[in-house]
N, C-alpha and C positions, 0 to 999 in steps of 0.2 A: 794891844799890839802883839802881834805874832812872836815866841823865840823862836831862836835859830835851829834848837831841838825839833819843832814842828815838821821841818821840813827840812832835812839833812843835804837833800841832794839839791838844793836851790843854788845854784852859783853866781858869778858875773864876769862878763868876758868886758876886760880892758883892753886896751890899746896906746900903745908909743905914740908919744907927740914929738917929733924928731925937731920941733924947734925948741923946747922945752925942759927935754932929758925926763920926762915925766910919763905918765901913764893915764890915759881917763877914760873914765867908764861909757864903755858905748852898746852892751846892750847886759841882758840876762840868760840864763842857760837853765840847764838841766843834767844833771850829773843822770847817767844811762847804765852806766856802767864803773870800773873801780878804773880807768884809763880814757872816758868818752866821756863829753859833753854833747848836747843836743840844744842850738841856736838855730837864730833865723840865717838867711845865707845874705842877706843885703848887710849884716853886720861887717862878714868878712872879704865882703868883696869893692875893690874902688866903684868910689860913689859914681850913681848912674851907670853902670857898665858890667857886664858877667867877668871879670877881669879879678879871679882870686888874689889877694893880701899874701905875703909871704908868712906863715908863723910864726918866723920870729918876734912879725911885729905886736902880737899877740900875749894876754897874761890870760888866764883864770882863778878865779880864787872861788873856794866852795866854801857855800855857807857864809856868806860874806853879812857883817853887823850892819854895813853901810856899805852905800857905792864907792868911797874912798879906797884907791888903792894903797894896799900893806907891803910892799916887796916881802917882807915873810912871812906872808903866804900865798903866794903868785905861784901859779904853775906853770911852765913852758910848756907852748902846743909844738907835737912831734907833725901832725901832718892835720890838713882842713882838707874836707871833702863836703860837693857841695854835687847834688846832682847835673847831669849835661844841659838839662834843658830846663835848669834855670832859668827866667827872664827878668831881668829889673828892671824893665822897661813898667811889664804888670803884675809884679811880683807871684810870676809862676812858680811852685816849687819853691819856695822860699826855705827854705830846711838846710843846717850844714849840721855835720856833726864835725867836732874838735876831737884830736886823736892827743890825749896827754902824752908827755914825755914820761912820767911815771905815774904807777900805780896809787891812788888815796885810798884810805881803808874806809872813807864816810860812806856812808849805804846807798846804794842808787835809788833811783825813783823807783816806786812800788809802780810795776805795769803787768797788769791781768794778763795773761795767755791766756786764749782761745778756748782752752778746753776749760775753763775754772766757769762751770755753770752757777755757783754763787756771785762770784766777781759780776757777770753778765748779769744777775737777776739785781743786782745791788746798784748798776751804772746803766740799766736804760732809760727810757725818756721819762722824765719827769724828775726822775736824780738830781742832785746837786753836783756841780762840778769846781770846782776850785785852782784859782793863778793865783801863782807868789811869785811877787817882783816888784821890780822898782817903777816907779810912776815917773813918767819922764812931762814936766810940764816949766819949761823954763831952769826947772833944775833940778837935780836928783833926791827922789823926797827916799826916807826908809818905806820897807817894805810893807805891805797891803796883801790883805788877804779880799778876794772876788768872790764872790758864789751867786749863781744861775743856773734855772733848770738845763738838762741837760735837750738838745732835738733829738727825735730819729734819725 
């Protein structure tokens, strides 16, 4: 089993269940930066429809043991941004990024820049590629580590 060390920037975006007073896990993220998360956009938009979520209704916690939400360690998102042409009809552009309300000191995802000709010789095809996240099947199992070669 993976620890939480492995991969710092692994989060999970919860969400308010206003009949409830509760919080539950509706999908996983990626910490980007020390204020940014990077999710799918059908997490935070009302179901079937381009129709963005208020942030409020929103938590994040990075580095999460379990999908269980902590209130202390929930983040408040400051703004969700989701590109225009979005569709969830066929899940066009599926991508939001979460805009934290403060700053976390955990370390963002390692992402290569273009110019790091190591990085490019180390990740083309045939590479291994690796997802951290929660397995959603009836119900929130801990995290799981994937690996598959990588395509052209």
């Amino acid at each position: 089993m993976p620890e939480p060390r492995d991969w710092p920037w692994h989060a999970a975006v919860f969400k308010a269940v206003w009949y409830r007073d509760e919080y539950e896990y509706v999908c996983g993220a990626t910490l980007i930066s020390p204020n940014a998360v990077l999710t799918a956009a059908h997490c935070v938009v009302k179901t079937r429809t381009d129709i963005l979520e208020a942030p409020a209704l929103y938590r994040v916690i990075i580095t999460p043991l379990t999908s269980k939400y902590d209130p202390r360690l929930a983040l408040h998102i400051a703004s969700i941004h989701v590109p225009e042409y979005y569709n969830a009809k066929n899940f066009e552009a599926d991508i939001a990024i979460l805009k934290l309300r403060t700053r976390t000191t955990v370390q963002p995802a390692c992402i290569p820049t273009a110019g790091d000709a190591v990085e490019r010789e180390q990740t083309g095809a045939g590479s291994e590629g690796v997802v951290v996240g929660f397995e959603w099947m009836n119900r929130v199992k801990p995290r799981r580590r994937y690996e598959w070669p990588l395509s052209p």
